[in-house]
C-alpha positions as CSV (number, residue, x, y, z in Angstrom):
1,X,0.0,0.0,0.0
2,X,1.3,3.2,-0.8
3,X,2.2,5.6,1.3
4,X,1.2,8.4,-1.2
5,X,-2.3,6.8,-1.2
6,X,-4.9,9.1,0.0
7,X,-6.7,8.3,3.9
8,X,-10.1,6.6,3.5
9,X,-12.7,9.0,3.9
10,X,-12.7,12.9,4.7
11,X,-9.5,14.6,5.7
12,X,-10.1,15.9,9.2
13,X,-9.7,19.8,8.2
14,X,-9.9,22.4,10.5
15,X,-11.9,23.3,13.7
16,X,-12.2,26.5,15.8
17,X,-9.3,28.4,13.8
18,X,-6.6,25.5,14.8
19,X,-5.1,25.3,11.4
20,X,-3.4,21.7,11.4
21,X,0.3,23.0,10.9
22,X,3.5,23.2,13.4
23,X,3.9,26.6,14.6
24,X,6.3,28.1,17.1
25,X,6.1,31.6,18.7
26,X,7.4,31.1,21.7
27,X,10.5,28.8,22.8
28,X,9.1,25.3,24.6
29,X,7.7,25.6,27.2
30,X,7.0,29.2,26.6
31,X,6.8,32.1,29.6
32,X,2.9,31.1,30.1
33,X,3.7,27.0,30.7
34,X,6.5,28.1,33.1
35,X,4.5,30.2,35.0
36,X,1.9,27.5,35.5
37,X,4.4,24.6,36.2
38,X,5.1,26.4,39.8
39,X,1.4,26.8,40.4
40,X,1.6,23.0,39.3
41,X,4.6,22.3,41.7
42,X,2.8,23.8,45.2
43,X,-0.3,22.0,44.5
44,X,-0.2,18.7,42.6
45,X,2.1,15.9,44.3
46,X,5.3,14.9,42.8
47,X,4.9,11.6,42.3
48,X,2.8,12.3,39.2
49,X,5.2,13.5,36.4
50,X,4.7,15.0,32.9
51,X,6.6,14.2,29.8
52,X,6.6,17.8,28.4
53,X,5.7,20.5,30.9
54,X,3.9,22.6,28.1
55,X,0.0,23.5,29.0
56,X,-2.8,22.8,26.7
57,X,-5.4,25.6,26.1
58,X,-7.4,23.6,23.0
59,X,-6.7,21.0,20.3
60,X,-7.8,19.4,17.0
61,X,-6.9,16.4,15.2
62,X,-2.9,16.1,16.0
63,X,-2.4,19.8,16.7
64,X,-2.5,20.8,20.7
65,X,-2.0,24.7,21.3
66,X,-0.5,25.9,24.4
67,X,-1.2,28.3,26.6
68,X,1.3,30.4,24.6
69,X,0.1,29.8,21.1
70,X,2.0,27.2,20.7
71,X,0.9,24.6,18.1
72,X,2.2,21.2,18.7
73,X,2.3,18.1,16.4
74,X,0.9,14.9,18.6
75,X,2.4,12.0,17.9
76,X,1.3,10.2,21.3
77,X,-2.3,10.8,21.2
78,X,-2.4,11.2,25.2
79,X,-0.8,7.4,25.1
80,X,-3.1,6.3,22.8
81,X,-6.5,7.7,23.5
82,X,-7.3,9.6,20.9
83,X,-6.7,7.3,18.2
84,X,-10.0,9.4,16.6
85,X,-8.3,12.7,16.8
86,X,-8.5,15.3,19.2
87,X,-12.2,16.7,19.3
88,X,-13.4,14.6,17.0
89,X,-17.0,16.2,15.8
90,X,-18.7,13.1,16.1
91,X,-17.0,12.9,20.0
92,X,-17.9,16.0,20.8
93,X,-21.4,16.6,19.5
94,X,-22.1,13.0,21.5
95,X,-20.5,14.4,24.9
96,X,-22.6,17.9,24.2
97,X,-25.7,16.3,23.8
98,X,-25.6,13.8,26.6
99,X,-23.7,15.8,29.2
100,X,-27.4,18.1,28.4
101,X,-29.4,15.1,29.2
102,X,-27.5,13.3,32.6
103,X,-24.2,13.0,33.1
104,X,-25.0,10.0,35.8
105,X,-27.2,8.0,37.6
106,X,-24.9,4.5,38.4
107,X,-25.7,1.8,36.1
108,X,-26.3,-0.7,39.1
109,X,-28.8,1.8,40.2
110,X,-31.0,2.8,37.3
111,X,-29.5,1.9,33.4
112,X,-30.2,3.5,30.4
113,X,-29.3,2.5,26.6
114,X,-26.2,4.0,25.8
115,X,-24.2,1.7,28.3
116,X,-25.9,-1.3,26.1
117,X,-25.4,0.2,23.2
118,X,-21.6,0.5,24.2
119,X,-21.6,-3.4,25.5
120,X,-23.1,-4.8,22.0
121,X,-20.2,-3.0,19.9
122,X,-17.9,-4.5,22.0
123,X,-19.7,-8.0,21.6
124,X,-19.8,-7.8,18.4
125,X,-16.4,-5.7,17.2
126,X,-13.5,-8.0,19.6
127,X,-12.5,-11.2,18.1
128,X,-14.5,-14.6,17.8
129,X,-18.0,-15.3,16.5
130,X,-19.8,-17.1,19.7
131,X,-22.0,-15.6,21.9
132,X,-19.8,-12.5,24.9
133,X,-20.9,-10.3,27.5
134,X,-19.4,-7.0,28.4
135,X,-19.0,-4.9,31.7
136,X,-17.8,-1.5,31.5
137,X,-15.4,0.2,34.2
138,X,-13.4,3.6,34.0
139,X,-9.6,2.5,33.3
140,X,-7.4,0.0,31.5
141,X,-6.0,-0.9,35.2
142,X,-9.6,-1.6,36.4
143,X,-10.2,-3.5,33.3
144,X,-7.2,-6.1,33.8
145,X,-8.5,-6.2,37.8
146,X,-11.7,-7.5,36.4
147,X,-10.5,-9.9,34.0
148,X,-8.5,-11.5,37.0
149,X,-11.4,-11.4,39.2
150,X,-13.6,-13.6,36.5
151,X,-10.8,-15.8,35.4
152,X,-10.1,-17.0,39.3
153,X,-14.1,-17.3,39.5
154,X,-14.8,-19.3,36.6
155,X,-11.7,-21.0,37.0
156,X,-11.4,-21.9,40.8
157,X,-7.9,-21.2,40.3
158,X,-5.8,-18.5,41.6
159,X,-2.3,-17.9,39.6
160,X,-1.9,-15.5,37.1
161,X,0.9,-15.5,34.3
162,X,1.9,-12.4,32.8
163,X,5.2,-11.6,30.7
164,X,8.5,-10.2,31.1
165,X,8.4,-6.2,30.3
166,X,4.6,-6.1,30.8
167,X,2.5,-3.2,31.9
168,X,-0.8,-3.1,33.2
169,X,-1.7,-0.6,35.3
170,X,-0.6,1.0,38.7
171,X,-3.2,-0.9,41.0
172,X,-2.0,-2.9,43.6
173,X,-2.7,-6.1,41.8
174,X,-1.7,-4.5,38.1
175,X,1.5,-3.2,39.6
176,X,2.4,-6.9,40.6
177,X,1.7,-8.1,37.0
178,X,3.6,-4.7,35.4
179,X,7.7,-5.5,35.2
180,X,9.3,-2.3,35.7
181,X,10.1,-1.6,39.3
182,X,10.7,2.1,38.6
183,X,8.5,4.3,38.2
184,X,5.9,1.9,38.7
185,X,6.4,-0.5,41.3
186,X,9.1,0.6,43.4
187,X,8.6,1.3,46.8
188,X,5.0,0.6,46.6
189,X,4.8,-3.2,48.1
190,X,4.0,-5.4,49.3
191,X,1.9,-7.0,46.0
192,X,-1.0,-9.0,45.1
193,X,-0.1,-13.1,45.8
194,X,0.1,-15.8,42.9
195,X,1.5,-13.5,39.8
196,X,4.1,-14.9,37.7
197,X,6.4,-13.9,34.8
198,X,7.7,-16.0,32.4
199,X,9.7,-14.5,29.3
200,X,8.1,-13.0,26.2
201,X,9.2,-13.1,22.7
202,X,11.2,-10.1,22.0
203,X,13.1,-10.9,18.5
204,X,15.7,-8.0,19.1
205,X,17.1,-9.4,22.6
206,X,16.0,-13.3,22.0
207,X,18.6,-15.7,21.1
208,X,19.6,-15.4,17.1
209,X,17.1,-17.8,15.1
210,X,14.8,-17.9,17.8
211,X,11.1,-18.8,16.8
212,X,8.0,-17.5,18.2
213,X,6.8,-21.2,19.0
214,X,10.2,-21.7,20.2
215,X,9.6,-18.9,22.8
216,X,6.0,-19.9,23.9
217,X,7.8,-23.3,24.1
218,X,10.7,-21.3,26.8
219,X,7.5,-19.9,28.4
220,X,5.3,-23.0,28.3
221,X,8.0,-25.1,30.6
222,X,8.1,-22.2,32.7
223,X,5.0,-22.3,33.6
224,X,4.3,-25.9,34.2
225,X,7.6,-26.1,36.0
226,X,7.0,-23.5,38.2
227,X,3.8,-22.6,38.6
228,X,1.9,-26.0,37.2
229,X,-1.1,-25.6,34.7
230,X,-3.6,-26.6,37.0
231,X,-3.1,-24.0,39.5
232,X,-3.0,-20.9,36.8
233,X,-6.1,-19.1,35.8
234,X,-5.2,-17.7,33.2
235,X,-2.1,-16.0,31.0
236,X,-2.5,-12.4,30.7
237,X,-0.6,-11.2,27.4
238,X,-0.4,-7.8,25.8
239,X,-0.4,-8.7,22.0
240,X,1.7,-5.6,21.2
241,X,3.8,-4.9,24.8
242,X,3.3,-1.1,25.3
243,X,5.1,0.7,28.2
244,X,7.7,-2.5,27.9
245,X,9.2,-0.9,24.0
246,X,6.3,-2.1,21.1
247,X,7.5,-5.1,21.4
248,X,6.0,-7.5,18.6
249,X,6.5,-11.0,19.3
250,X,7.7,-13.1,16.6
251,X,5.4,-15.0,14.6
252,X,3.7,-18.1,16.1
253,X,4.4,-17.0,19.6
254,X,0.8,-15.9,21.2
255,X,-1.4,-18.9,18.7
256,X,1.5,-21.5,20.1
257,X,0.5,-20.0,23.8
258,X,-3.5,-19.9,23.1
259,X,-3.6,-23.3,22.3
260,X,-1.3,-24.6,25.3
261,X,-3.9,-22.5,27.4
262,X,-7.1,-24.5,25.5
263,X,-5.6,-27.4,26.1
264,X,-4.8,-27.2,29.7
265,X,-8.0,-25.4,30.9
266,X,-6.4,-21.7,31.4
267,X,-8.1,-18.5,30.3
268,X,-6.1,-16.2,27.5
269,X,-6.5,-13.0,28.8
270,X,-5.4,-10.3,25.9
271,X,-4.6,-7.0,27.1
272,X,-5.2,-4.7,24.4
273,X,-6.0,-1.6,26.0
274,X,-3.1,0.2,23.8
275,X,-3.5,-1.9,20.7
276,X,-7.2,-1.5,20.8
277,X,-9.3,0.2,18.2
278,X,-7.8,0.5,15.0
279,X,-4.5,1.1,16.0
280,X,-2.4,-1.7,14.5
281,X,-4.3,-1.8,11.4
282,X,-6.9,-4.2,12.2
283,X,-9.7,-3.3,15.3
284,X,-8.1,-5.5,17.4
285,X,-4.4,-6.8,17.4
286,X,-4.9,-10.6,18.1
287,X,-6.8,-10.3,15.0
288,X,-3.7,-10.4,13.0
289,X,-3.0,-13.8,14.2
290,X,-6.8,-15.2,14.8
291,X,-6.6,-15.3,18.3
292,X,-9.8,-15.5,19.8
293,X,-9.2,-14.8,23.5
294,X,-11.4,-15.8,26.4
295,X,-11.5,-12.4,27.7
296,X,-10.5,-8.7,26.4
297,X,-10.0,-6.0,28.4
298,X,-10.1,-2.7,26.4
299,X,-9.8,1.1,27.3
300,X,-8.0,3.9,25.9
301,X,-9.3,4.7,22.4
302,X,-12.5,3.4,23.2
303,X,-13.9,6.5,24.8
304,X,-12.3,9.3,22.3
305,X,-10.7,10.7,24.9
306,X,-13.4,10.0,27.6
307,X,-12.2,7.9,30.2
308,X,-13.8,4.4,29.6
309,X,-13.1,0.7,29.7
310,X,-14.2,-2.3,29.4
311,X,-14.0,-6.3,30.1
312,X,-15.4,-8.5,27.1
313,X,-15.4,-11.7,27.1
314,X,-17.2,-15.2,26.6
315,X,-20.6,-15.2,28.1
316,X,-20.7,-18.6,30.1
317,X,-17.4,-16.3,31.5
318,X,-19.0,-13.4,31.8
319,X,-22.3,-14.5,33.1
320,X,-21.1,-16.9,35.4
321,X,-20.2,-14.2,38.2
322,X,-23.1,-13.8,40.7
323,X,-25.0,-10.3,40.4
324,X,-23.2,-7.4,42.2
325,X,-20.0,-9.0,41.7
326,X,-18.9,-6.8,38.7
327,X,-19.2,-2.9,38.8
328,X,-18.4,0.0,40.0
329,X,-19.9,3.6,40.8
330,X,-18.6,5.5,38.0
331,X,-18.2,2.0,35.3
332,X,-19.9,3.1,32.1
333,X,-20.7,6.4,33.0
334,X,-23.3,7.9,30.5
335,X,-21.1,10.9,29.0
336,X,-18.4,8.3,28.6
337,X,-20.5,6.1,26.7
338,X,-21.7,8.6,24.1
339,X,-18.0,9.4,23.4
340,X,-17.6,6.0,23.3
341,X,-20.2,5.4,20.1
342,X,-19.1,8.4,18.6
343,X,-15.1,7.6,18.4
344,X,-16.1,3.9,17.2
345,X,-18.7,5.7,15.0
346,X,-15.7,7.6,13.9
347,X,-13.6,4.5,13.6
348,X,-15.7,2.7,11.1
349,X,-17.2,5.6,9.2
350,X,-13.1,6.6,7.8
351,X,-12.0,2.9,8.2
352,X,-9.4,3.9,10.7
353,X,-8.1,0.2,10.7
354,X,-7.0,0.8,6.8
355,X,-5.9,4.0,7.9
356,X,-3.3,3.2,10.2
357,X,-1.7,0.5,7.7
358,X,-0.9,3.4,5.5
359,X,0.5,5.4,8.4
360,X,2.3,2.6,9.8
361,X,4.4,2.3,6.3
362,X,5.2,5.9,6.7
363,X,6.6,6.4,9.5
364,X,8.0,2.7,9.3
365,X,10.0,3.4,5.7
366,X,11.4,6.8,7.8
367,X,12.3,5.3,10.5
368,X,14.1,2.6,8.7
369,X,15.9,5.3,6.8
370,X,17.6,6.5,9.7
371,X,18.3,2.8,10.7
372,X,20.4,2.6,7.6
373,X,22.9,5.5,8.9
374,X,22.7,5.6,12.6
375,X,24.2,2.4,14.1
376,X,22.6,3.4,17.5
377,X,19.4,2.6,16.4
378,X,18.9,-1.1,17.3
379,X,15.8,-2.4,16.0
380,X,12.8,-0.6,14.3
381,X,9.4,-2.1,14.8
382,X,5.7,-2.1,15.1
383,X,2.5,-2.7,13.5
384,X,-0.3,0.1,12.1
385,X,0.5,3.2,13.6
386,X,2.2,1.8,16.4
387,X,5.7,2.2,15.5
388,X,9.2,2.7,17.5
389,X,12.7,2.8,17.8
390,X,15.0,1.1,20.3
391,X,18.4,2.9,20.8
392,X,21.6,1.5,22.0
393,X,25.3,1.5,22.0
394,X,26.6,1.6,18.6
395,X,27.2,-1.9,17.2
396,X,25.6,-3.9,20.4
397,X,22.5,-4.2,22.3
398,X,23.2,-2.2,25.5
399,X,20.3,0.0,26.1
400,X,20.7,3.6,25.6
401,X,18.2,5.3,27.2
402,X,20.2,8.4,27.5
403,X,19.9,8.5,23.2
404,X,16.2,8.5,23.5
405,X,15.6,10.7,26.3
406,X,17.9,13.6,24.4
407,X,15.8,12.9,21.0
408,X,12.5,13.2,22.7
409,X,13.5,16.3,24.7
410,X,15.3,17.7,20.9
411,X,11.6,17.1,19.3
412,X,9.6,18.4,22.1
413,X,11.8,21.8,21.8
414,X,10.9,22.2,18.1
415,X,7.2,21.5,18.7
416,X,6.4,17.4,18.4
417,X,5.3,15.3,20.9
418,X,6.7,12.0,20.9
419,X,7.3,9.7,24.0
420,X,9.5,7.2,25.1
421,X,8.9,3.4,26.3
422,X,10.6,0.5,27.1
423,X,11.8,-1.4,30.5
424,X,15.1,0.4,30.1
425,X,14.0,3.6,28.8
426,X,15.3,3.3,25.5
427,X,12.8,3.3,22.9
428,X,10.9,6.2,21.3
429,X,7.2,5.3,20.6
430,X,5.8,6.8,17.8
431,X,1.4,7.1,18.0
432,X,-0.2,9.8,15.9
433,X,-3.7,10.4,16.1
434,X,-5.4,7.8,13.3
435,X,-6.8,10.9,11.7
436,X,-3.5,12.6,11.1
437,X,-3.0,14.7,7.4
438,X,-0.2,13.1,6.1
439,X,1.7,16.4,5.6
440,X,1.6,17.3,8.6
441,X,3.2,13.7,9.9
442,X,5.9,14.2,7.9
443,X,6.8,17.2,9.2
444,X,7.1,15.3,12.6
445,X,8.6,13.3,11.2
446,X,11.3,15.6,9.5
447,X,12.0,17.3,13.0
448,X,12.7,13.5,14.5
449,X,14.7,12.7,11.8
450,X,16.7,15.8,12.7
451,X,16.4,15.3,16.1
452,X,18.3,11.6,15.6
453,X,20.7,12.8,13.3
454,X,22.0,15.4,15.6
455,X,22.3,13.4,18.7
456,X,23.5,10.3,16.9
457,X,25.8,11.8,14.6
């Protein structure tokens, strides 16, 4: 597919006067931004960080504008969310109109349509034919505490297996499954009982040759070694591992572990609340193996920049918890789940999935480019628009996550926004909004490939 080709369906154009260009008035962060970072330091704690401390006054599509007039190219889609596009019309007309109706009433106390409505997309848009249910909660974290909480009960078991460089959330229990002490889990114990890693397949750092069945196999022996099949409830896996560096396994890998888990009674548990919704060029990323999982917990993209998750998954699952067992005050709150329709309304109306194929090749073919010259650029990799860049030591595979952290803070002084990932901070993630013009991506992606050939050079 091209990467010339034209993006299925309307461009997103303009809204409110943001013109969908780069521009730079002030330096980054500009005089406005510093001023409210010391507000920000006397009043919010410490211990929650920003990547960039620039303020946001509005934003469309991939452009945020600062407080200083700053307009900023978004390649990270606030981690992912808005795969749809920053105030996408369809998004915002649903939030306007419902927020005018109710913005809540509890779903456990008195329902209403929309959360349905939300619940049957999901049913019907995650992998597999037979019959699911859905429950909805407000965050990726909540939705991986929920898929633990029906695997154990529909299992009667009570050990969970999730992979080396995973991330989850920053829950008690999610922290125990995540595999970076710092930031995430240091200092913050003791953990939830019966989690267990076992290696992923990471082609860049597995043994040369290595295949993916050969790596579920490593896992596999692991597990019944160590933990023993009968005792596990399920395998949690991220398709795609996020936080941990975009790390694709190889081929074979997750359908070698889905059967082993069919065959032994454990759940598959697919975490695809980053790989969700479009973003790897197919709605969901165990499509592009046929994985059908036994449960999926989703978040992220799904409410358009609302915060909403949810748990899908097979119905004698799903439907085998007693009543009042899943929920939660706030879980599929109304205004949420308008947002919700809108962004998947969004999603299927400019075929978002195709759309992120033909970004994906774009940034891809640059970032390959710069492979070709820079030695410190380990491995490039990815799927759809989910694309990245491990750095190292020239000519090995030491991590250099001094490389990446001078590249992102280059990019984010010339106005794009691009983050970094990886257990040892070395890779820069690359996740535009789905809707992005493709002009104005490659002008992000000029300034990163100036921003690499300066500090790699």
């Amino acid at each position: 597919m091209s990467t010339t080709e034209s993006p299925p369906g309307p461009p997103p154009g303009g809204h409110a006067g943001i013109a969908q260009v780069r521009s730079l008035v002030t330096t980054v962060p500009g005089p406005r931004s510093r001023e409210l970072e010391h507000r920000r330091s006397a009043a919010v704690a410490a211990g929650v960080s920003s990547t960039l401390p620039v303020f946001i006054e509005e934003a469309f599509g991939a452009i945020l504008v600062d407080v200083d007039g700053n307009s900023l190219i978004d390649l990270g889609s606030g981690i992912a969310v808005v795969g749809v596009g920053h105030a996408a019309p369809a998004v915002v007309e649903a939030v306007r109109g419902q927020a005018a109706r109710f913005a809540h009433t509890c779903f456990m106390v008195t329902p209403y349509e929309s959360y349905v409505a939300v619940c049957e997309e999901l049913n019907n848009l995650t992998p597999g034919a037979g019959e699911k249910r859905t429950m909805l909660c407000n965050s990726g974290a909540e939705a991986v505490e929920n898929v633990v909480k029906v695997a154990r009960h529909a299992t009667g078991r009570q050990a969970v297996v999730a992979l080396d460089h995973a991330y989850h959330g920053r829950t008690n229990l999610t922290m125990a499954l995540t595999a970076r002490n710092m930031p995430y889990r240091d200092g913050f114990g003791p953990f939830a009982p019966e989690i267990y890693r076992v290696p992923p397949s990471y082609p860049f750092r597995d043994p040369d040759g290595m295949t993916g069945e050969e790596a579920a196999d490593r896992a596999v022996e692991l597990i019944e070694r160590q933990v023993g099949a009968d005792n596990v409830a399920c395998l949690l896996v991220e398709p795609i591992q996020g936080e941990g560096g975009f790390v694709v396994p190889a081929p074979g890998f997750l359908p070698a572990l889905a059967r082993w888990c069919a065959q032994r009674g454990v759940l598959f548990a697919a975490d695809e609340v980053q790989t969700g919704f479009c973003r790897t060029g197919t709605w969901f990323a165990c499509e592009d193996e046929g994985i059908v999982p036994d449960l999926v917990a989703t978040a992220k993209a799904l409410g358009g920049g609302m915060p909403l998750a949810a748990v899908t998954g097979r119905a004698d699952l799903m439907d085998g918890v007693h009543p009042g067992g899943l929920g939660g005050t706030y879980g599929g709150n109304p205004v949420a789940c308008a947002a919700a329709l809108g962004a998947i309304e969004t999603m299927r109306t400019l075929d978002l999935a195709r759309r992120a194929l033909i970004l994906g090749e774009a940034m891809t073919g640059r970032l390959r480019a710069l492979q070709d010259v820079h030695a410190g650029i380990g491995d490039v990799r990815g799927r759809g628009a989910m694309v990245a860049m491990e750095l190292v030591q020239p000519g090995t595979a030491v991590p250099d996550p001094d490389a990446a952290k001078r590249i992102a803070g280059r990019c984010h002084r010339d106005g794009v926004v691009v983050l970094t990932c990886g257990t040892f901070g070395n890779v820069i993630r690359l996740l535009p909004p789905l809707t992005i013009e493709e002009t104005l991506l490659a002008d992000g992606l000029d300034v990163l490939g100036q921003a690499v050939d300066a500090e790699l050079a």
